[in-house]
N, C-alpha and C positions, 0 to 999 in steps of 0.2 A: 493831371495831378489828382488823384484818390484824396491825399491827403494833408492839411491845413491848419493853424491853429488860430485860436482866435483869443488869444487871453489865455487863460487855464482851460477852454476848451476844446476837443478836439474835431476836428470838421470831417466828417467821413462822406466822401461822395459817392453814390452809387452808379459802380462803370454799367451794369447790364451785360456784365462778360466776365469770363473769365482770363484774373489779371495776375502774372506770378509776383505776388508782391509779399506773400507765407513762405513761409518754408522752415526747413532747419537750419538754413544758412542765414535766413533773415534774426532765427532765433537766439543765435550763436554771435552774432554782431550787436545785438540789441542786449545782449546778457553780457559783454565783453565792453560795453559802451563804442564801439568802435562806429557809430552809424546815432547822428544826432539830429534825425530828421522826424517829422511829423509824422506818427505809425501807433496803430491798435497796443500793439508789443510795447513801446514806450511807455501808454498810459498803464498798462497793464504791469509792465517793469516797477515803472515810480508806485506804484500802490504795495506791488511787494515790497518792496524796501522801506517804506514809512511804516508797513505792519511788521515787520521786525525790527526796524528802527525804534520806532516808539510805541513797540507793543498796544497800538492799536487798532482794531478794525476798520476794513476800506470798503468799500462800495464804489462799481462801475455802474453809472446808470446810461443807458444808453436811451435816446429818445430820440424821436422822428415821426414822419407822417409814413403810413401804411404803405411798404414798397420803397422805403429810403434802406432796404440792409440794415435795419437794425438784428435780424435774427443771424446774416455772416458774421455780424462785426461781433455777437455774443462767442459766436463761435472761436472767432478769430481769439479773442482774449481768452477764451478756456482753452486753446490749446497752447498758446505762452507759458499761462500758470501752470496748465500739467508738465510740459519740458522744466519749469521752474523746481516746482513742488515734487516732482517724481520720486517715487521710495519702493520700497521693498513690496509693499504689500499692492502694488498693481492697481489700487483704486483709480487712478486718474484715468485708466483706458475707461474702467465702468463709467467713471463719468462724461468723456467725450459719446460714449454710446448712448447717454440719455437725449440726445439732440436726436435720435435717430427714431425714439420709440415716443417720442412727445411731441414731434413732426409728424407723425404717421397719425397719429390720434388728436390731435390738437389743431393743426396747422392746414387752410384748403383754398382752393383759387377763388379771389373775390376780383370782381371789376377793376380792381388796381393794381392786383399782385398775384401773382400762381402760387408763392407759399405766402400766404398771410399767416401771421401768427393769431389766432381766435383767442388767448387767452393771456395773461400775465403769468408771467416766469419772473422768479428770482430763484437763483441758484447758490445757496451760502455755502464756503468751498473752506473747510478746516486743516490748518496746519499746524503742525507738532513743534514743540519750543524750536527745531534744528531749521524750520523749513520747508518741513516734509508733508504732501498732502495725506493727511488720514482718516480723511470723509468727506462726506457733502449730503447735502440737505435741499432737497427744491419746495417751493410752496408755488401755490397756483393760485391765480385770482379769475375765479369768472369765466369760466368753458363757457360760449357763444350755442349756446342748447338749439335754437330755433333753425341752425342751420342742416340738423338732422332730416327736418321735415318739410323745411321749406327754402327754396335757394330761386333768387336772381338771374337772369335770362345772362350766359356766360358764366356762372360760377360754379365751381363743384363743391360738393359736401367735401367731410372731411378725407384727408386722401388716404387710409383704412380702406374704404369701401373699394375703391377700385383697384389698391395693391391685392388686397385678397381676392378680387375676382380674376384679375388677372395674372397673379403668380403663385396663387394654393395649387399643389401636388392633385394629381387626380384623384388619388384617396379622399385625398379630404374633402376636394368636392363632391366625389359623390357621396362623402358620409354627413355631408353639409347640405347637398343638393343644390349646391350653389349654380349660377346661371350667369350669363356675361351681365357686366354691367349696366348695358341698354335694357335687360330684361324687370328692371325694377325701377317701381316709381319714383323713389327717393332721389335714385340719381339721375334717370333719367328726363327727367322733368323741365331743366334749365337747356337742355339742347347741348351743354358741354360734357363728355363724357374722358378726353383728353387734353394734355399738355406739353405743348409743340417741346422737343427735344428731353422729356422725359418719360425713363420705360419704368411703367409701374411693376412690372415683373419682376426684374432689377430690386425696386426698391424694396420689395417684399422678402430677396431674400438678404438683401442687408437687415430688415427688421428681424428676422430668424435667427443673424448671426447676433444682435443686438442682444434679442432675450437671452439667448445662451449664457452674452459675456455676462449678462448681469442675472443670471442664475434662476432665471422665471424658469422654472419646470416645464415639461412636453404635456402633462398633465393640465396642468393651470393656461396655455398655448391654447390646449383645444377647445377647454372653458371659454376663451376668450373669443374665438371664433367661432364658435358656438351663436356665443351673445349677438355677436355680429352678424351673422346669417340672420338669427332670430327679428334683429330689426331691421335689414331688409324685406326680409316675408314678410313685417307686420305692415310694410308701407305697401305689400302689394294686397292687400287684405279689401276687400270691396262691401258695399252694402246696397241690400236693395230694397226701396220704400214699400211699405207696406199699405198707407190710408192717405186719407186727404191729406192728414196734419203729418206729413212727411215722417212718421216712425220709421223706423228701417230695422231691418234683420241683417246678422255676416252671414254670406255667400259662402257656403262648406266646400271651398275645393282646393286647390291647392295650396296657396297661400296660407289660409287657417290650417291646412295639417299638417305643412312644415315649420309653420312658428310653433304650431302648440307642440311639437314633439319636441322641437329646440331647446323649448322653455320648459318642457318638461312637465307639462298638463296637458289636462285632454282639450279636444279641440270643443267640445262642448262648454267648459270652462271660462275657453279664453271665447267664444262668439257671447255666452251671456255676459262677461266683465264686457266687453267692448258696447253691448246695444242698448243693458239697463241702467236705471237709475240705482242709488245704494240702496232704496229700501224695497227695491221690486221683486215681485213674482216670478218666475217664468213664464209663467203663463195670461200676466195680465198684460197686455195688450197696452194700455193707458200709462207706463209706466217704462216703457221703453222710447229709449233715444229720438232726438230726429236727428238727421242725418248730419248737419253741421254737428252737432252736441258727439255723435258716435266718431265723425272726423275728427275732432276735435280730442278725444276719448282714445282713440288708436296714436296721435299724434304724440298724444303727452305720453302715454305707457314705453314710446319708444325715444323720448328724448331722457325720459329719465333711466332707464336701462343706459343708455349709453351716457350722461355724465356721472354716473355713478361706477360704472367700466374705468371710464379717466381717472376718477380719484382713485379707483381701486390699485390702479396702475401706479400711482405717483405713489402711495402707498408701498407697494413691494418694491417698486425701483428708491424710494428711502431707504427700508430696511438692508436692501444691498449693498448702499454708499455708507453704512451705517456701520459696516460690520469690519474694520479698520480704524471706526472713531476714536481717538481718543482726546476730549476736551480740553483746549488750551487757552480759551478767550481768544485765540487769534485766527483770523477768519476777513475771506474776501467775498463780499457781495457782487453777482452780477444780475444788474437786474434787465430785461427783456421784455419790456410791455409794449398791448397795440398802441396804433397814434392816432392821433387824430383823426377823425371821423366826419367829412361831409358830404353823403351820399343822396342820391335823387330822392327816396323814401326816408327818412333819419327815424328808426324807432327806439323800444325801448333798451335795445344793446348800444346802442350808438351812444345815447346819452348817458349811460353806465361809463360807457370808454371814455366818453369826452370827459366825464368829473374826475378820472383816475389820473388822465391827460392835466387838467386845472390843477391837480394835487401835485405832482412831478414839477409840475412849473413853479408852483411857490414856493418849492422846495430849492427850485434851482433859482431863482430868484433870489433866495432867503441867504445862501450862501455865495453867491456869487457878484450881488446888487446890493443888499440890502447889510449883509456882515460886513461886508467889506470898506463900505461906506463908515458903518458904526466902528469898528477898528480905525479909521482915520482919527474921525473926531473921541475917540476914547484914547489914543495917543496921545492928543494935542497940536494935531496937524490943522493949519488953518485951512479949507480949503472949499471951494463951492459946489453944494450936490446936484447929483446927475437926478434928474426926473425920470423914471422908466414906468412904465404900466405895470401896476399892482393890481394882482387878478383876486385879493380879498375878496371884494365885492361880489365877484362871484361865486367864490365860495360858500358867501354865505348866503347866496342865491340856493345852493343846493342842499347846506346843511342844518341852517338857524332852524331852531325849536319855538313856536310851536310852527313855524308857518315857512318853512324849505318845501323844496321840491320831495324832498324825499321823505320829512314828513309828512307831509300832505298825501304823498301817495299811501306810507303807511295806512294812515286812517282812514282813508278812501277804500283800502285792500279789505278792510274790516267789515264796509259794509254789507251787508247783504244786496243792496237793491241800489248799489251803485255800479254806474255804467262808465263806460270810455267818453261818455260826454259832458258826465257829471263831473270827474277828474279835470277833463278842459277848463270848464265853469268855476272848478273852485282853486285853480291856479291862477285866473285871472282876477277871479275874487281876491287873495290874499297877496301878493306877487308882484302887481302892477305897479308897486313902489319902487321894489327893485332898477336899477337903471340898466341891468342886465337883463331884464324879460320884457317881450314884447306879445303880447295878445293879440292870435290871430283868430279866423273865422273860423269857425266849427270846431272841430277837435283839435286844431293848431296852434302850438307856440313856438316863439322865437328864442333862443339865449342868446347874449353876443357874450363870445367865448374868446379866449386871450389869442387862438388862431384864427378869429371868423366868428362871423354868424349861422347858428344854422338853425333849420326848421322842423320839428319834431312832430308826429302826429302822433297823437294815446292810444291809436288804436291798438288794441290788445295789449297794453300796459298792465291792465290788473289783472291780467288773465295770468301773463309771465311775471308780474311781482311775486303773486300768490303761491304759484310754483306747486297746485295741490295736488292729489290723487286722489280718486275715491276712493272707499273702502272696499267696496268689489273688486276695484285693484290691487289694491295690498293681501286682499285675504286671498287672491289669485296667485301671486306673485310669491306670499307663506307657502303656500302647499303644492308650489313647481318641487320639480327633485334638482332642478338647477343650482349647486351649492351657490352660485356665485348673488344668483338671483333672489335667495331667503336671505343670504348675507347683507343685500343691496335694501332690501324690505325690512331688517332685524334693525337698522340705522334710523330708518323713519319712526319706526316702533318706540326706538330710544326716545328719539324729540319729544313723541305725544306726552301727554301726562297721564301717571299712572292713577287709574279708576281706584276707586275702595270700594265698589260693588261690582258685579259681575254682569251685573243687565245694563251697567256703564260701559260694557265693551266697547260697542261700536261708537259710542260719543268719542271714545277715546280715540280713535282712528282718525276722528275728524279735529279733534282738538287744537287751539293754536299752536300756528309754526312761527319761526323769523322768518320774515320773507324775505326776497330774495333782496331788494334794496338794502333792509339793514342790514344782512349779511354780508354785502357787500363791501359798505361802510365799514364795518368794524374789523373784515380783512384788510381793507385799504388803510384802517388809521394803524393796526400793528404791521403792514408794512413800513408804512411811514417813522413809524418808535424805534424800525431796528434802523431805517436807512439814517433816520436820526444821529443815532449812535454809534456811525463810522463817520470817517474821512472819505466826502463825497471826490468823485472824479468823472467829470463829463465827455458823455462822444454826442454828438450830435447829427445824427444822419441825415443827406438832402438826399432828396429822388433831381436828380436834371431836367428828367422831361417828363408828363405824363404820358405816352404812348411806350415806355421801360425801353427804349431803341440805346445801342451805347454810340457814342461819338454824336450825339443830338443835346442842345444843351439850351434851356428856355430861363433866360437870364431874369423874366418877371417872376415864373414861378418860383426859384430860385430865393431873391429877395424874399417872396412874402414867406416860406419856413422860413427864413434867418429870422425875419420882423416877429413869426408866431413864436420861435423858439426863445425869443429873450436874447439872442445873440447878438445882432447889433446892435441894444443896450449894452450887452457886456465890450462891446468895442467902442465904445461910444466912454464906457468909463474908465475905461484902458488911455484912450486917447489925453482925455480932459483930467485926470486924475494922475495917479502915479502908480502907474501897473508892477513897476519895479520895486517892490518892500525887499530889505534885508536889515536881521537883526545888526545892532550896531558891535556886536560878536565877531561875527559874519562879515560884515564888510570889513572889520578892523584884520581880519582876519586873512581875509582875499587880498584888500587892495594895501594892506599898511608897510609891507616891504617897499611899496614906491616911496618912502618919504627919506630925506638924509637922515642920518642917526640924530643928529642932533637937534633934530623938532619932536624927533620921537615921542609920543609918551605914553604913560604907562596904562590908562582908562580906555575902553573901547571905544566910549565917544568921543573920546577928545581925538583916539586917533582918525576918526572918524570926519570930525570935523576939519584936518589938519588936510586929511588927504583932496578933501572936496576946494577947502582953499588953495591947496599947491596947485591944481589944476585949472584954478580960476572959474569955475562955472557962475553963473547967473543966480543971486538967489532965487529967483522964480524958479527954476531950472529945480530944484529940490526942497526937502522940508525933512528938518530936524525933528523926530519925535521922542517920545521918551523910552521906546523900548526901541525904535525902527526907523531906518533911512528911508524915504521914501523918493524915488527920484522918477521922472519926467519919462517918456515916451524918446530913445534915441540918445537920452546920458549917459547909459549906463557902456555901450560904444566905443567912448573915446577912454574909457578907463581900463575895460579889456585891452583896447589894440596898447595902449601902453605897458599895462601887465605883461601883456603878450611877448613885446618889443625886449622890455626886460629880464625877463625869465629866456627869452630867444639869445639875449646878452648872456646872461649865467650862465646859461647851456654851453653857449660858446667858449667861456671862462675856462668853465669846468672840463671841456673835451679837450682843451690846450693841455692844461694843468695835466690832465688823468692822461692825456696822449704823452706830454715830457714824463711824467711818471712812471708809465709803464714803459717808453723808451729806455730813462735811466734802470729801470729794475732789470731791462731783458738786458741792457748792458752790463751791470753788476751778473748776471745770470752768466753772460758769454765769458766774463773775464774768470769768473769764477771755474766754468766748466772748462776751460784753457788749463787754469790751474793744475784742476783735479786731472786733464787727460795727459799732461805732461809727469804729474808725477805717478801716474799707472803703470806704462811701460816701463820705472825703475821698480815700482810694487812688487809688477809680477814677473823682471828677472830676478828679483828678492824669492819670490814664493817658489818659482822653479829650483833656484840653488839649493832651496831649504828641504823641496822635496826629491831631488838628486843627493843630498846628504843623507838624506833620511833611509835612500835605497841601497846608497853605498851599505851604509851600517847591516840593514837588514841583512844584504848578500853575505856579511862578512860571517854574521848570524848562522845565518845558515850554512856555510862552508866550517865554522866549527862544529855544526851538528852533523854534517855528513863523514868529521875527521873523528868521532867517538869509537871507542875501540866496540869490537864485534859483540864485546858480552851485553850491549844492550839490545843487539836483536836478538840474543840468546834466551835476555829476560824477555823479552819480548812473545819469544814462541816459547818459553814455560809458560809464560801468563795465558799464552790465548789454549794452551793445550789442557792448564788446569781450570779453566774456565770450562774447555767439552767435557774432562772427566767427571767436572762438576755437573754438569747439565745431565750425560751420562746418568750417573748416579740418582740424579733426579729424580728420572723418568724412569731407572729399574723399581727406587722409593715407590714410585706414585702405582707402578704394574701389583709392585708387594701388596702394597694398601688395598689394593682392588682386588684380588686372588686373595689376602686375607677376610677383607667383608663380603665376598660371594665364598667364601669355604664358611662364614660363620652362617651367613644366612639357611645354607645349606645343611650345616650340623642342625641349629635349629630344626629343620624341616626332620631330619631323623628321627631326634628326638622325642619330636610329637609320633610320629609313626612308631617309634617304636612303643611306647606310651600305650600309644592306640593298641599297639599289637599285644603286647603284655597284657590290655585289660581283657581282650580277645583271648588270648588261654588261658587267663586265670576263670573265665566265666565259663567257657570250656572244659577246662580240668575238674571247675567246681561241679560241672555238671555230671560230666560223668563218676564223681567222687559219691552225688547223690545217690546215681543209676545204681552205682556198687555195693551202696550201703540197703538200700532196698532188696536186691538180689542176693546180698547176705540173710536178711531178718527172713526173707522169704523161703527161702532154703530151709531157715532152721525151724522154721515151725513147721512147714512141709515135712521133717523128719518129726519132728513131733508128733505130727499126726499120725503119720504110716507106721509107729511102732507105740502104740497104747501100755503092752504089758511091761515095758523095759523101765528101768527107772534112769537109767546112765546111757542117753542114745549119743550123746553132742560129743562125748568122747570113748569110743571103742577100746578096746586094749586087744591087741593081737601082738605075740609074740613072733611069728614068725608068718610064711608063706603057708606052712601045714598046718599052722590051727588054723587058716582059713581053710584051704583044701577040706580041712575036716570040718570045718564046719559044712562045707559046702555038700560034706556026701553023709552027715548029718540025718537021718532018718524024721520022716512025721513032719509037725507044721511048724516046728522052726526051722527050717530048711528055707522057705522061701524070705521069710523073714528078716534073715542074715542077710541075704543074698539083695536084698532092699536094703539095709541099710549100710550096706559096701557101696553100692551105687552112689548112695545119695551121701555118703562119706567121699566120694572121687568127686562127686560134683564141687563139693564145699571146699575140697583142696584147690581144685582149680578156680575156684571164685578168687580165693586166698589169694592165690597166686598172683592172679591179674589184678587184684586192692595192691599188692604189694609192689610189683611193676608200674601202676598206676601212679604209687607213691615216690616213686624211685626217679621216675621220668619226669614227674611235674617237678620235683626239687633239682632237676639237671638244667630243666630247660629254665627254672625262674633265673641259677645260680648265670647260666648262660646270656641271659638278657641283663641282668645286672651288669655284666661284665664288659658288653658291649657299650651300653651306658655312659658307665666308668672311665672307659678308655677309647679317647679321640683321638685313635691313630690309624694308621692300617688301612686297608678298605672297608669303609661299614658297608657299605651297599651291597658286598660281593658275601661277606660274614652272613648279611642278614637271607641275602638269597638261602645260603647254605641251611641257617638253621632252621629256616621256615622250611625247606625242603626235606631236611630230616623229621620235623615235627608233621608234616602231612607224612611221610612216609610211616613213620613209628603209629600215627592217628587211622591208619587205614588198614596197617598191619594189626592193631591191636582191636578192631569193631570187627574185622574176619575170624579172630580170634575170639571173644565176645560173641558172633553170632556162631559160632561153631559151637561153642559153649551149652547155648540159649537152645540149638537144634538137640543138642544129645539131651539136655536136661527133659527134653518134652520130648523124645523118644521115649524114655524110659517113664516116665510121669505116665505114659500112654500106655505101658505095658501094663501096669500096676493099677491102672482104673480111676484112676481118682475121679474125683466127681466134679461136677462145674462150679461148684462153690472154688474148688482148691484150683482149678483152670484160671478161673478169672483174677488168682490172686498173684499170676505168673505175668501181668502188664510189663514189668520191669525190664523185664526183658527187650521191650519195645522202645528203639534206640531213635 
């Protein structure tokens, strides 16, 4: 059996195997209530329901010793409430994947467990008024830093290191220069390098698929691995003594020039950060490390690289749970811290864990011992209290001011010139009152712890409270090009206090931090304020045996987690008390149908009371309070099986009743349907007849329409005949329409041409009109000139053919005279002639294109051929006529001499 309850607690045992006891089918029974057994889901169930029930917040706190499953059983309740909570926006897978990438980095095999958890988890898981998960938020307490650099004979560092050695891509190894895991000191050191039936290759690339789901970039991956390489190389980093007094130099070889390229400095950088003191030279000699101080010096550079990676981490995997938030006040806590701690060496991680351990306990004490109790007697319930171990005492073993543990070490951290044995000294100075501390020899003390005693050595207490860096490391760590690394150093930076002068730099580097104790404290008290402020719900996880074997089952060890957890106190007041509270609501409410009507009455108490007597119990057996029943260990029994018995009675009642009832109803049903199928067959030979009537008629219908006399198909085929000559007609209309706007388009087109053509011989005719009237003036001043003595040349008078002849035989030097101006009398007539022909034709042809114009009939096209054909013909007839002219005028003009003035005045001629 896995699983047990113990009161309100749940007992979770760890088989060491795997047991199908998850599933979807387990989740679907437990969401359905069908399955009322003791299971993860159940507690996980009731918490959902009282945070929407009564809108307020829950809390799972899971506790146990290191290697009881407390980190499956986290598991196990986160994947309930995601099947729970499931919604649209897909957060819930991001949040199952954060178990994937904070095991890789957080979680490594110790002497009692292969996955120890090294840090405190709580995971706050947001849900939307409906239900719906729409974020999550993790906080961390207290990364276990020391196990970077120094591990236990059996134990591995964190299991990062060896996932990436053994399942990085070969790229990346060689862009990492990465080496198996035996090859480096860190891990190498303890002699365990594996863990029997897990493949870290495997897990590596489940962590690949993890970043992906939760959106870390391929960018920001290689950053990561980077860092990681970076502190392996630093642990393989060597030094070699230089003088008596053990000074030491870094050995430049491989190591130093694959961290400092990692980190992104040169390798001269990182060997003087590693061997000097902060205010040293390079070159002074006196000033450099000895060899623990330079170990010591490489140790811390890589512890703090790497917790400062994990918060880096918890950091981006927030912002990606983050980004579906939407805030509702309702909200389920799971919280996940290491347990208790008593190992051969106890330092000062151990005692960190144990007081976080003592914190969880009185918390759980607080609500489950000590309220519960004060609820009795604030009722008014008489009853005798349980005595269990109150772990106060020891708390304020750890926290009282001025003189705790953890005070004490504050002011001891302060010192300058204090040692790990001075801190011994002044615990048992201050302390030894305490009834929880015991003062041992040398650097040793005792605490007795609510699970045990255990035994503490200081060594290296202030070394790890202090948690410092040098300044040579920090101004190493500014000026890498490693974004991740100035990021990691820009946060320390913050802490310091800012200088008001500039020669204050370096103080400022060194200037007080929190250390690591009260840090711790004041994470631990605002965890404590939120888990406050839910509705706690407890798992409790046992381990069976120490050797992790399943079916081996060590019934002492066993007892003593119950004895440390508080648990058989809370059985113990279960027992003697009254573990069974129900308001008097609530019970009136469950049990009051058992009473006869007539004791009935109206007040919750009274029914209350009524019911407790009809059944005769003991008053010892219960106790009346004023808000609440409270009854006995094994009463509450006999009032179920009755309920039971009665309700089993109604049931019965009610299946009789509802069975005659639906018997008479199917009877009324059958009698009815008889009815209806009886009178169907009269229905529908009714419907038949009616529609045999209906056909008759038709036929009759239409046998008169077939006896109409002929002249209806006569209209008939007029109709359909003046319908085609209609169509007909249509389509001649439509051919008209179309032969009329292509004959107009057409005319148009004449039109313009003829236009055209008319402006064409009117510029024509005008021209030659010019030619004429020039070769008129021309002419006549030509006769002007060639007869000086005449007074009357322009008009001759000759009476007949014989006054010319006489004149022509004329005697002396009018003779030729004459005889010129007959010539040039013949020329002028035929000028005449052709002006007046000229004139004759151009008013034929305008009066002929007019007329064409005018009249859109006929053939234009064949008209226009014609008269253009006559107009070149008469235009070609009449320029041979003109140049026959133009030849005889300048025959003669050449006879008679004229001189080249009267030549050049003959152009006109030129057509």
């Amino acid at each position: 059996m896995i699983y047990s309850k113990a009161g309100p607690v749940l007992i979770a045992m760890n088989p060491f195997k795997d047991v199908q006891i998850c599933g979807d089918d387990f989740v679907t029974a437990y969401r359905k209530k069908l399955v009322d057994k003791p299971h993860v889901y159940a507690i996980a169930d009731a918490a959902y329901n009282e945070m929407m029930r009564d809108d307020v917040n829950q809390s799972i706190i899971i506790s146990g010793e290191s290697g009881a499953g407390k980190t499956e059983t986290a598991k196990i309740a986160m994947q309930y409430l995601a099947a729970l909570g499931g919604g649209s926006c897909g957060v819930e897978h991001a949040i199952l994947q954060t178990n994937c990438i904070l095991e890789a980095f957080g979680n490594a095999k110790s002497s009692r467990n292969d996955n120890a958890s090294r840090f405190g988890k709580l995971l706050e898981i947001h849900f939307s008024s409906v239900g719906k998960i729409c974020g999550a938020e993790i906080q961390t307490l207290f990364l276990e830093k020391s196990r970077v650099a120094r591990l236990e004979n059996g134990e591995r560092s964190y299991h990062i290191f060896y996932q990436l050695c053994a399942g990085a891509p070969s790229m990346l190894k060689e862009r990492l220069n990465l080496k198996v895991a035996s090859d480096y000191k860190y891990l190498s050191q303890s002699g365990c390098l594996e863990i029997d039936g897990v493949d870290d290759a495997q897990k590596f690339y489940m962590l690949m698929e993890a970043f992906a789901i939760l959106q870390i970039c391929e960018e920001d991956q290689l950053q990561v691995f980077s860092v990681l390489a970076a502190v392996l190389w630093l642990g393989n980093v060597s030094f070699q003594v230089m003088d008596d007094e053990n000074h030491v130099e870094v050995l430049a070889d491989e190591a130093i020039t694959t961290a400092s390229r990692l980190m992104g400095c040169s390798a001269q950088e990182l060997m003087l950060a590693l061997s000097t003191h902060d205010n040293a030279v390079e070159d002074s000699i006196d000033k450099r490390l000895t060899l623990q101080q330079a170990t010591d010096a490489r140790d811390a550079l890589a512890k703090f690289i790497y917790v400062s990676l994990f918060d880096w981490l918890v950091e981006q995997i927030n912002k990606s749970l983050q980004v579906g938030r939407c805030y509702t006040g309702r909200s389920i806590s799971i919280l996940d811290i290491y347990g208790f701690e008593s190992l051969k060496k106890n330092n000062f991680e151990q005692m960190c864990t144990n007081y976080a351990n003592e914190r969880l306990q009185q918390h759980f004490n607080r609500h489950l011992l000590k309220l519960e109790q004060e609820e009795c007697e604030l009722d008014g319930v008489d009853w005798t209290k349980v005595d269990f171990e109150d772990n106060q005492e020891c708390l304020d073993l750890f926290e009282k001011k001025p003189f705790g543990l953890l005070s004490l070490l504050e002011e001891e951290s302060n010192c300058p010139k204090a040692t790990d044995l001075t801190l011994a000294d002044k615990f048992k100075q201050h302390l030894n009152g305490n009834s929880c501390f015991k003062a041992e020899r040398g650097r040793y003390f005792s605490v007795c712890h609510h699970a045990g005693e255990v035994l503490y050595d200081t060594s290296g207490f202030l070394e790890k409270n202090r948690d410092s860096l040098s300044s040579v490391t920090i101004q190493l760590l500014s000026s890498c090009s490693s974004q991740l690394l100035r990021l990691f150093t820009s946060k320390v930076l913050k802490q310091a206090q800012k200088p008001t002068d500039t020669s204050c730099q370096m103080n400022a580097l060194d200037s007080p931090k929190p250390s690591v104790g009260i840090k711790f404290k004041a994470q631990l008290f605002k965890l404590m304020h939120q888990l406050e402020s839910s509705t706690p719900h407890f798992v409790c996880c046992i381990k069976p045996n120490s050797k992790q074997l399943p079916g081996v089952y060590e019934a002492e060890l066993v007892l003593q987690q119950l004895r440390c957890s508080g648990v058989s106190e809370v059985v113990r007041i279960s027992r003697s008390g009254y573990p069974t509270r129900m308001t008097h609501q609530e019970f009136a409410g469950r049990y009051g149908f058992l009473l006869p009507k007539a004791t009935v009455a109206k007040d919750p108490l009274s029914v209350s009371i009524a019911v407790l007597q009809q059944f005769s119990f003991l008053p010892e057996m219960y106790q009346i309070g004023y808000m609440k029943v409270y009854l006995r260990t094994g009463l509450i029994a006999p009032l179920e099986d009755k309920r039971n018995k009665v309700l089993r009675g109604i049931i019965g009642v009610q299946k009789y009743f509802r069975g005659y009832w639906v018997r008479r109803r199917c009877h009324q049903i059958k009698e009815g349907t008889t009815k209806l199928q009886s009178n169907v067959p009269g229905r529908n030979a009714g419907r038949k007849a009616d529609a045999l009537r209906t056909r008759r008629k038709s036929s009759r219908k239409i046998s008169e329409v077939k006896d109409m006399p002929s002249e209806l198909e006569e209209l008939r085929r007029r109709v359909l005949q003046a319908e085609a000559t209609l169509e007909r007609k249509e389509e001649e209309n439509a051919e008209l329409q179309e032969q009329l706007q292509q004959f107009q388009t057409r005319w148009s087109d004449y039109e313009a041409k003829m236009k055209s053509m008319q402006d064409v011989w009117q510029k024509q005719m005008a021209s030659l009109q010019v030619s004429l009237s020039a070769a008129r003036k021309s002419l006549t001043s030509d006769n002007t000139a060639g007869q000086p003595g005449r007074v009357d040349v322009s008009s001759p008078r000759y009476d007949s053919e014989d006054a010319l002849s006489m004149g022509s035989r004329t005697p002396g030097a009018s003779t030729p005279i004459n005889g010129v101006a007959r010539e040039t009398n013949g020329t002028l007539n035929a000028v005449g002639n052709l002006v007046k022909e000229f004139d004759q034709q151009r008013q034929t042809f305008d009066d002929e294109v007019k007329a064409l114009i005018e009249v859109k009939s006929g053939h234009p096209d064949e008209e226009l051929r014609k008269l253009k054909h006559r107009f070149e013909s008469w235009k070609k007839e009449y320029k041979a006529r003109l140049r026959e002219t133009k030849t005889k005028t300048k025959t003669k003009l050449h006879k008679h001499g004229h001189s080249e003035e009267e030549k050049r005045r003959k152009k006109w001629w030129v057509i």
